[in-house]
C-alpha positions as CSV (number, residue, x, y, z in Angstrom):
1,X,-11.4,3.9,-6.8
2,X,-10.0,6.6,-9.1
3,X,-8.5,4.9,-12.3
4,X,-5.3,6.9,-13.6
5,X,-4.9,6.2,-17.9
6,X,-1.0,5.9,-18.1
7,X,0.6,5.0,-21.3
8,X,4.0,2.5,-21.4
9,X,3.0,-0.8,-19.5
10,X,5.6,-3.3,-19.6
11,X,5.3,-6.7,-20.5
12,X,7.5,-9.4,-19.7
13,X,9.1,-10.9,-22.5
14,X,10.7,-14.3,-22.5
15,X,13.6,-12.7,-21.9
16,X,12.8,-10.4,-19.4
17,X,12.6,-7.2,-21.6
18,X,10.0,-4.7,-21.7
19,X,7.4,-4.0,-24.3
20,X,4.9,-1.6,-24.2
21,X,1.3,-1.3,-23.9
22,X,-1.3,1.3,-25.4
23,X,-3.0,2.1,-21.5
24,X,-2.4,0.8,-17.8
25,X,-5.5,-0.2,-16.2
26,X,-3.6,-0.7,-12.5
27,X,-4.9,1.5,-9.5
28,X,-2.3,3.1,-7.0
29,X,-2.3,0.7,-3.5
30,X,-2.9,3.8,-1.4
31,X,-5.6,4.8,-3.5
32,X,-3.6,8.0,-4.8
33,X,-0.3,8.1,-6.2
34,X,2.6,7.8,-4.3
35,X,4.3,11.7,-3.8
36,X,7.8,12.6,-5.1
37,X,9.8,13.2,-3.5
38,X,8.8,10.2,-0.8
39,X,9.3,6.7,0.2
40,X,7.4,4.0,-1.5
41,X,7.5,0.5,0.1
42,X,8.3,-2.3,-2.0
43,X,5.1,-4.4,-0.9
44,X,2.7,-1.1,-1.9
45,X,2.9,-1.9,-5.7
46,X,-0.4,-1.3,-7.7
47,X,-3.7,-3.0,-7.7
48,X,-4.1,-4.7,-10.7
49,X,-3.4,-8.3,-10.8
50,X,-0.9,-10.3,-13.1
51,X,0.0,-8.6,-16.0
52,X,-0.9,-5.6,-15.0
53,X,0.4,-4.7,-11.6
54,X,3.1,-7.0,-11.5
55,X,4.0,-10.4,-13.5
56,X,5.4,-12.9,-11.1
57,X,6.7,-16.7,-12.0
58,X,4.9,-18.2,-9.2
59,X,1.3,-18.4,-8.8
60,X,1.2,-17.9,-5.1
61,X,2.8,-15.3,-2.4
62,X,5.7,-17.7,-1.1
63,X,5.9,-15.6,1.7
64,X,2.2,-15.7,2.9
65,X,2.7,-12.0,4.2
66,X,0.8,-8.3,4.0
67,X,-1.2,-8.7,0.9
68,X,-2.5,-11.9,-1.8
69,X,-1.7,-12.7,-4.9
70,X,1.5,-13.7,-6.9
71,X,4.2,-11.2,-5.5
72,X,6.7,-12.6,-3.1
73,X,5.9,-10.8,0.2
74,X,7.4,-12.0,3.4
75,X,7.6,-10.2,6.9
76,X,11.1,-9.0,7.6
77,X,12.6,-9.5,11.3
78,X,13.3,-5.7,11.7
79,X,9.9,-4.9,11.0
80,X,8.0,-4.4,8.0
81,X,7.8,-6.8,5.0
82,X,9.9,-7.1,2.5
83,X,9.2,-8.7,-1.3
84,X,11.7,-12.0,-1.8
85,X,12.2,-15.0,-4.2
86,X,13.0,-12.6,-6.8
87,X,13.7,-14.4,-10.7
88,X,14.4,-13.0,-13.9
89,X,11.5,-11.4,-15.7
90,X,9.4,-10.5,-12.6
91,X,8.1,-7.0,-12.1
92,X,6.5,-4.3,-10.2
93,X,4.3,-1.4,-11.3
94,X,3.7,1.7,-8.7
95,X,1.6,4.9,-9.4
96,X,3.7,7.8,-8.4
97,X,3.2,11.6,-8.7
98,X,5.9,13.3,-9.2
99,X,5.7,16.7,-7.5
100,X,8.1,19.0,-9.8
101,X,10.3,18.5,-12.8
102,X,14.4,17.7,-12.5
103,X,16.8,15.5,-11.1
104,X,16.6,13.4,-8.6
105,X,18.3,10.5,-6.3
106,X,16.7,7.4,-6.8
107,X,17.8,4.8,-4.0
108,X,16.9,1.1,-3.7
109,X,17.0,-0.6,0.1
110,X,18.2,-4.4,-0.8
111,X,19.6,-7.6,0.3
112,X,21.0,-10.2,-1.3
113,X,23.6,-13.4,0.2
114,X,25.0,-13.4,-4.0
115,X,24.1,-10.2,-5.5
116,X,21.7,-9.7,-8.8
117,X,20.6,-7.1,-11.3
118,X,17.3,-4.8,-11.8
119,X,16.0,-2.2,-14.2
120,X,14.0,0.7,-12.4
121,X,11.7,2.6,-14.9
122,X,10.1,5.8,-15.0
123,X,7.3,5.9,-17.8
124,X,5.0,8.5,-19.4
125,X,6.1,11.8,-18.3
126,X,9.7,10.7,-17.9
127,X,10.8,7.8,-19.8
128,X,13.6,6.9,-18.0
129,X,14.9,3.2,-17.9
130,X,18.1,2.5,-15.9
131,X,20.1,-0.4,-14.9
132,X,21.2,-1.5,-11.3
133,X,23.8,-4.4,-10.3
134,X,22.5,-5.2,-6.5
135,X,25.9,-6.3,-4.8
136,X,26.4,-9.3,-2.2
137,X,25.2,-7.7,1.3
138,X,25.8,-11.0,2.8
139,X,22.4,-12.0,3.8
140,X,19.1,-11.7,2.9
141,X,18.5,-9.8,5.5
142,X,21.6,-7.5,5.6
143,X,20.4,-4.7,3.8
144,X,22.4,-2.1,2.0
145,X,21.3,1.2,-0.5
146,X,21.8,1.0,-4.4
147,X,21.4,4.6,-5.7
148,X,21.4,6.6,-9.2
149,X,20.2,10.0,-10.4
150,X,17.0,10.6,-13.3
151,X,15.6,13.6,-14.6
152,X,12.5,13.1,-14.0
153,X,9.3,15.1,-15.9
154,X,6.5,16.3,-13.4
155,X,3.3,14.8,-12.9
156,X,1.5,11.0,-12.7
157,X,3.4,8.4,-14.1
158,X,4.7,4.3,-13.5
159,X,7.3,3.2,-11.7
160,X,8.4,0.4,-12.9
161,X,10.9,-2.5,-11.1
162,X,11.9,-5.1,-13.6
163,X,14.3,-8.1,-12.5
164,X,17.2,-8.8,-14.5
165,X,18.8,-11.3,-12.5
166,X,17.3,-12.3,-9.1
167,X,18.8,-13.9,-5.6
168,X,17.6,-10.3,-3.7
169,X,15.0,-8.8,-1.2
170,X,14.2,-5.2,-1.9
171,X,12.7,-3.5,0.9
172,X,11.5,0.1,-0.2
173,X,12.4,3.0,-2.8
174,X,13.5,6.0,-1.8
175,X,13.6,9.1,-4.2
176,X,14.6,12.4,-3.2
177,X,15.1,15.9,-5.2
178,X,19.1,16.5,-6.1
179,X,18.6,20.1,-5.8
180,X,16.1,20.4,-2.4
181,X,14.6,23.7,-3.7
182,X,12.7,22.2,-6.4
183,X,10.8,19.5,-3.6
184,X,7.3,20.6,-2.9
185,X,6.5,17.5,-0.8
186,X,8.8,16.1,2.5
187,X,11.2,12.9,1.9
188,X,9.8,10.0,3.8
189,X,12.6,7.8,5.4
190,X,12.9,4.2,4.7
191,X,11.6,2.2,7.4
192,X,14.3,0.4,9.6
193,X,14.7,-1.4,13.0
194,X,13.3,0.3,16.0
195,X,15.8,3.0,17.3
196,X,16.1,5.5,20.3
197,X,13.0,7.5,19.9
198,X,13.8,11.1,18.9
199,X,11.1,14.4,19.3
200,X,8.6,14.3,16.6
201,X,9.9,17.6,14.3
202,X,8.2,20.7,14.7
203,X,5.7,22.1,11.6
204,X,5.6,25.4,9.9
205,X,2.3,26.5,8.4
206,X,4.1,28.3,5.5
207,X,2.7,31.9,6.9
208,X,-1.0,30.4,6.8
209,X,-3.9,28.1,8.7
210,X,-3.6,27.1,12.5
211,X,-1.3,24.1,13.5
212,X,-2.8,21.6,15.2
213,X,-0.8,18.8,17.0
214,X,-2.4,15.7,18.2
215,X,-2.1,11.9,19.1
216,X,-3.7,8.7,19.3
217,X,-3.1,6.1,21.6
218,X,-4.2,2.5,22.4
219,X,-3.2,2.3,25.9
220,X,-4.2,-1.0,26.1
221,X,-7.0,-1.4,29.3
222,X,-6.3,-1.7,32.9
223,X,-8.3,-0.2,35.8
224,X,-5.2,1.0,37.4
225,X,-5.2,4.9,38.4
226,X,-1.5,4.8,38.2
227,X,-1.5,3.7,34.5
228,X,-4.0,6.1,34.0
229,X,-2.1,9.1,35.0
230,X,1.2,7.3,33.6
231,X,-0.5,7.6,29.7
232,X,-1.4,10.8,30.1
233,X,1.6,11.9,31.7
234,X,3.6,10.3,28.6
235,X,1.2,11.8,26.4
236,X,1.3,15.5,27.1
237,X,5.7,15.4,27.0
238,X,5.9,14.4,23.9
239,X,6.9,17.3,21.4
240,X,5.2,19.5,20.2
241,X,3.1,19.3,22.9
242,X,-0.8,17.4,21.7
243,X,-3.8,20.1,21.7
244,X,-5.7,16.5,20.9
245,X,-5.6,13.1,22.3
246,X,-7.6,10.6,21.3
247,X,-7.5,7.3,23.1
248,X,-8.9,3.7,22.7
249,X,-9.1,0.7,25.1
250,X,-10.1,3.6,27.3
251,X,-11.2,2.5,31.1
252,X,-14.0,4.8,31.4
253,X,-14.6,4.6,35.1
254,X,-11.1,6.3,35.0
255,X,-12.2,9.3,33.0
256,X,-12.0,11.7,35.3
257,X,-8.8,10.3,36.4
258,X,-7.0,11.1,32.5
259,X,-8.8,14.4,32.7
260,X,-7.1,15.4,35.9
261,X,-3.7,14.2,35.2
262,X,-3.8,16.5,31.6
263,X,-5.2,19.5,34.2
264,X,-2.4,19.1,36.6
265,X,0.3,18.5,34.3
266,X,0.0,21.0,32.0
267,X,-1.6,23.7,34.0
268,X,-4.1,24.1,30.9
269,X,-8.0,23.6,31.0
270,X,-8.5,20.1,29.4
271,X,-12.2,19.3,27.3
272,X,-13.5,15.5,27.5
273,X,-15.8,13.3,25.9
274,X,-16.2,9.7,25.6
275,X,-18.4,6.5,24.3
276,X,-18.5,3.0,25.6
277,X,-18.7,0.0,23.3
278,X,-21.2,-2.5,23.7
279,X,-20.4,-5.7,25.7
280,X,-20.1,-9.1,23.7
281,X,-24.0,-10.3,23.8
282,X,-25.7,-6.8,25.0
283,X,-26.5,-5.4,21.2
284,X,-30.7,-4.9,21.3
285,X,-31.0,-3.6,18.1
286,X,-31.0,0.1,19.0
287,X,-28.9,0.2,21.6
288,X,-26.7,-1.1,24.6
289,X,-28.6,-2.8,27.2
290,X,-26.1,-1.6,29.5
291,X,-22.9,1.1,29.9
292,X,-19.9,-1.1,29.2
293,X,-16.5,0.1,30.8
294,X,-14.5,-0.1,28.0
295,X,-14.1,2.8,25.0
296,X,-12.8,5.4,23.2
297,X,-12.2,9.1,24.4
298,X,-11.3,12.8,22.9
299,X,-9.8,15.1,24.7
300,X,-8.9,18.7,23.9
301,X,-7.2,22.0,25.2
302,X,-9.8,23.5,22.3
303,X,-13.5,23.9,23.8
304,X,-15.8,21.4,22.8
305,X,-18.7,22.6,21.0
306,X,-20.8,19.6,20.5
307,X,-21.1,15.7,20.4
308,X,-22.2,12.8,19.2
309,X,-21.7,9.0,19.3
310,X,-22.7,6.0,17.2
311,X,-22.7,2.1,17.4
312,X,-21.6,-0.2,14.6
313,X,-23.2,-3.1,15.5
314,X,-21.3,-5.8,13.5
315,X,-19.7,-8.4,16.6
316,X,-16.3,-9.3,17.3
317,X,-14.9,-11.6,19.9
318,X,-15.1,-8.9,22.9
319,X,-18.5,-6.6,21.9
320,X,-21.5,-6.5,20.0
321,X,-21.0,-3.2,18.7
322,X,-17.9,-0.8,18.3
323,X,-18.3,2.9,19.2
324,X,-17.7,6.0,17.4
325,X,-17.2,9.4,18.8
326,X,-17.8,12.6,17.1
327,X,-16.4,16.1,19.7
328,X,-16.6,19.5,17.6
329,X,-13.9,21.5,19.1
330,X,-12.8,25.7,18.3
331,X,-9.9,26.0,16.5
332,X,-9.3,29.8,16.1
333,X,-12.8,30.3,15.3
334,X,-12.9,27.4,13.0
335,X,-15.4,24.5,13.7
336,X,-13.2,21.2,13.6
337,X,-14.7,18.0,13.7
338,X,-12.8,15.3,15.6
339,X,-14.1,11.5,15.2
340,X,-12.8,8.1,17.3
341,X,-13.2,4.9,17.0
342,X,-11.8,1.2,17.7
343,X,-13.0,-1.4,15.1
344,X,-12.9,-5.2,15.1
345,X,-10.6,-7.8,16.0
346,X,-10.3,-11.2,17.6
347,X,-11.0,-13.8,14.7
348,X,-14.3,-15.3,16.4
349,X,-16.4,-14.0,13.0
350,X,-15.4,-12.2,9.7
351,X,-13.4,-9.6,11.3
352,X,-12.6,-7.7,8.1
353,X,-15.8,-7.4,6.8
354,X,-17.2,-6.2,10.4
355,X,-14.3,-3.5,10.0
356,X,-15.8,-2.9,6.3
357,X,-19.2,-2.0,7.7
358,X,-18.1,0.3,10.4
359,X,-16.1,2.3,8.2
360,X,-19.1,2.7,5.5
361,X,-21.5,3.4,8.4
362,X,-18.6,6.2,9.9
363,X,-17.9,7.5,6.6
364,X,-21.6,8.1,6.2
365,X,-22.0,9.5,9.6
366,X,-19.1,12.1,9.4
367,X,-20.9,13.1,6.4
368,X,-23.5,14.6,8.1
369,X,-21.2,17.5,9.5
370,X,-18.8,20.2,8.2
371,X,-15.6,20.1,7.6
372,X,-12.8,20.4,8.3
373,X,-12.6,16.6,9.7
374,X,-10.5,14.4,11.2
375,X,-10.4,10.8,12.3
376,X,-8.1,9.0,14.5
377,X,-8.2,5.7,16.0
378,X,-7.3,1.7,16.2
379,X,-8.4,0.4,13.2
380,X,-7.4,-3.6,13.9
381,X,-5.6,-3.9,9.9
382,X,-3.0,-3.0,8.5
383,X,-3.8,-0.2,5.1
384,X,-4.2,-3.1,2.7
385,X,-7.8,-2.9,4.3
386,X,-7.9,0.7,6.1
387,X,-6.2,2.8,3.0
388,X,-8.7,1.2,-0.4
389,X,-12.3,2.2,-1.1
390,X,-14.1,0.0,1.2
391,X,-12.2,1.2,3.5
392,X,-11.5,5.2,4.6
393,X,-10.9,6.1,1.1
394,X,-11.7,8.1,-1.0
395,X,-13.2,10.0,1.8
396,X,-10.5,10.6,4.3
397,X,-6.8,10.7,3.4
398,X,-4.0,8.7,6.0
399,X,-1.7,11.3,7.1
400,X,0.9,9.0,7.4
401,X,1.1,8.0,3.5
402,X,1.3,11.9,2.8
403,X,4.0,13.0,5.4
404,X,4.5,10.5,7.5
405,X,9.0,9.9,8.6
406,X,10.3,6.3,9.8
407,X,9.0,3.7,10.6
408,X,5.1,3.4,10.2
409,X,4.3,-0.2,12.1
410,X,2.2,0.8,15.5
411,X,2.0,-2.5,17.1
412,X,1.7,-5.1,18.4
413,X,4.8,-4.9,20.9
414,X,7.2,-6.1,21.6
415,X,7.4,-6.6,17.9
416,X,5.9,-4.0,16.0
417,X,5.1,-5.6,12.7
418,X,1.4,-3.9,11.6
419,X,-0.1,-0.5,11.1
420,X,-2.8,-0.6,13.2
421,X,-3.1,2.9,14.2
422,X,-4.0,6.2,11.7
423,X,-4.6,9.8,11.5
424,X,-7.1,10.5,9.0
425,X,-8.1,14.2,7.5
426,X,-11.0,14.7,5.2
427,X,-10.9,15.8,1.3
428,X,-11.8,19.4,2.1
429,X,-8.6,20.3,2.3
430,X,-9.3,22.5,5.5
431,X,-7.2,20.1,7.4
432,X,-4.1,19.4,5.9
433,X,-1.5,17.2,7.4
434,X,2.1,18.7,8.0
435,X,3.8,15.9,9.9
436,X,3.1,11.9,11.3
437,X,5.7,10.3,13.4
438,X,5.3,7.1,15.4
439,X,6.5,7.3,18.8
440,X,8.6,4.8,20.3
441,X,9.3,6.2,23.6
442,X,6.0,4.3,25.0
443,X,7.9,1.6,27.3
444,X,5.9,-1.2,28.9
445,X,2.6,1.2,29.0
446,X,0.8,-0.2,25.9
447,X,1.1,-2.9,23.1
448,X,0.8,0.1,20.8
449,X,2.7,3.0,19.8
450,X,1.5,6.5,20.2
451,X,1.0,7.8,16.7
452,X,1.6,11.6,16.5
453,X,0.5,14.1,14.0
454,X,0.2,18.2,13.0
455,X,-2.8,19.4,10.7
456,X,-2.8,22.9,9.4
457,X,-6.3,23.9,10.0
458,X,-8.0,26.7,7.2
């Protein structure tokens, strides 16, 4: 992981007030900084440790949630997590990058049953420390927004949450450009309880590339043909309308079936390709002994120029080995490479590490072919795992950290509580992402969420 030198570290005084250090040696969570304008989740602070990333009184996460460590993290019943237990001298470092200089709107989500007081600081480039008294909401849970404005300077830099006086829950901070011209990167919303889902917005391609709108889908396996044609049928009236679906706990016998339902709903001439796990126990070494019925799929209104597959043979509680998918497809011209996979889950061995392997082996893989690339799929973790080094990173970028609005948690239902599910587009910068939206809409069809996105495509 990229280390980013920044100057003004706080340390925590007795009483709670900041001195500074020469360097920061902390790491954003994400891997990159966190864009400003943009949302940053409370529970996304740096990488670090004590006394780096954060200082926290405790030795242990009280809440047992999201991520290990000293910081406070606890899942909140809307969805999401929240950091709690807040006391007097605890803080929070976060990387951010601060896309242009001026003034901005800096708002806090919190909670708090008797009300407390925080310092929110922006180092380096801007060198801006302000004080915030954080009201009674009446309930930990009960969350209301805290807001000031900063003139912030442009570029990387620390932000920096230091806790005057505790008794709150802070849930993310949002900062946003006071005059909108000077933003050159989207707002992402705060996350909050599920609502009525609403049409995923339409992108621009600022006069150049080729939008590309797609989804991915676990659709959660049945060898119904009237689920099959249900997904798909949900799938393609979503807004804009997906040029590319990619789809996991896929019931391959039904193929044909999701092929023909895109065909006779849109009226368009659908591409398909596909690849079958390997069945707990049928692993030889090289191969499957046998074609399983469950996997992942790709499908496109863009022509399909070439495939490939590949097995990561490191067991979970339901195979031996987890597929990937590779389906070239035309873009304009353009030569886009579209990968799928479903990693492990279950808890019968080390699941995390088996999802470790596979994406090493499928970063390796995808570079053996040109970009642009993209990468969708069920990736069993939430981005404490998916989004570092030994996971996708630094190879591939999540779409949703860059531009993804609402709430980001893709299953499992009824409770949505975990990203599970990402869009990924490779360093190239031949694929850039434009918009990510999780969509609600999906009923009783799946214990996931369909995760929309739009690339632009150079």
């Amino acid at each position: 992981m990229q280390k980013f030198v920044l100057f003004a570290l706080p340390i925590c005084l007795a009483v709670g007030t900041p001195a500074f250090a020469s360097s920061y040696s902390g790491t954003p969570f994400h891997g990159s900084p966190a864009p400003v304008p943009g949302t940053i989740q409370a529970e996304d602070f740096d990488t670090g440790g004590e006394g780096v990333a954060y200082h926290d009184n405790g030795p242990n996460n009280v809440g047992g949630a999201y991520r290990s460590g000293g910081v406070d993290i606890e899942a909140s019943p809307s969805g999401g997590y929240d950091v709690g237990w807040t006391s007097p001298g605890e803080w929070l470092n976060y990387t951010v990058d601060v896309a242009a200089a001026g003034t901005y709107t800096v708002q806090l989500r919190v909670a708090s049953p008797g009300g407390g007081a925080i310092r929110v600081g922006f180092n380096n480039a801007s060198s801006v420390w302000q004080p915030l008294d954080i009201p009674n909401s009446g309930g930990w849970q009960s969350w209301t927004t805290v807001s000031f404005t900063a003139t912030l300077g442009a570029g990387v830099q620390q932000l920096t949450l230091l806790c005057d006086r505790g008794g709150y829950n802070i849930d993310a901070i949002t900062i946003s450009a006071s005059d909108p011209s000077q933003s050159s990167a989207p707002v992402v919303a705060a996350p909050s309880a599920p609502a009525a889902p609403s049409p995923a917005p339409v992108a621009s391609n600022g006069g150049g590339g080729t939008l590309l709108p797609v989804v991915e889908w676990n659709i959660q396996i049945t060898d119904s043909e009237t689920h099959a044609r249900q997904v798909m049928d949900m799938l393609v009236g979503i807004g804009p309308r997906p040029e590319v679906i990619v789809i996991e706990e896929a019931y391959l016998p039904n193929y044909g079936i999701y092929l023909d339902e895109l065909q006779r709903q849109t009226g368009q001439t659908w591409y398909g390709a596909s690849a079958s796990h390997c069945a707990a126990g049928d692993w030889n070494g090289s191969s499957c002994n046998t074609t399983w019925y469950q996997g992942v799929a790709i499908f496109s209104t863009h022509a399909i120029t070439g495939t490939s597959t590949q097995l990561f043979p490191y067991s979970d509680c339901w195979t031996s080995a987890r597929a990937g998918l590779r389906a070239q497809i035309d873009v304009n011209g353009i030569p886009v490479q579209v990968f799928a996979t479903h990693l492990q889950t279950g808890g019968c061995t080390n699941d995390a590490q088996a999802r470790y392997n596979s994406m090493r082996d499928l970063k390796w893989w995808a570079s053996q072919y040109s970009s642009p690339q993209l990468v969708a799929g069920d990736f069993n973790a939430d981005p404490d795992q998916i989004d570092t080094p030994s996971g996708m990173s630094p190879n591939f970028v999540d779409s949703w950290w860059s531009v993804g609005v609402g709430p980001r948690f893709t299953g499992l239902l009824p409770n949505a509580g975990m990203k599970l599910d990402y869009w990924f587009s490779d360093t190239s910068g031949r694929a850039q992402p434009s918009t990510s939206i999780v969509n609600m809409g999906a009923g009783s069809l799946s214990d996931h969420y369909p995760l929309e996105a739009t690339f632009v495509i150079q």
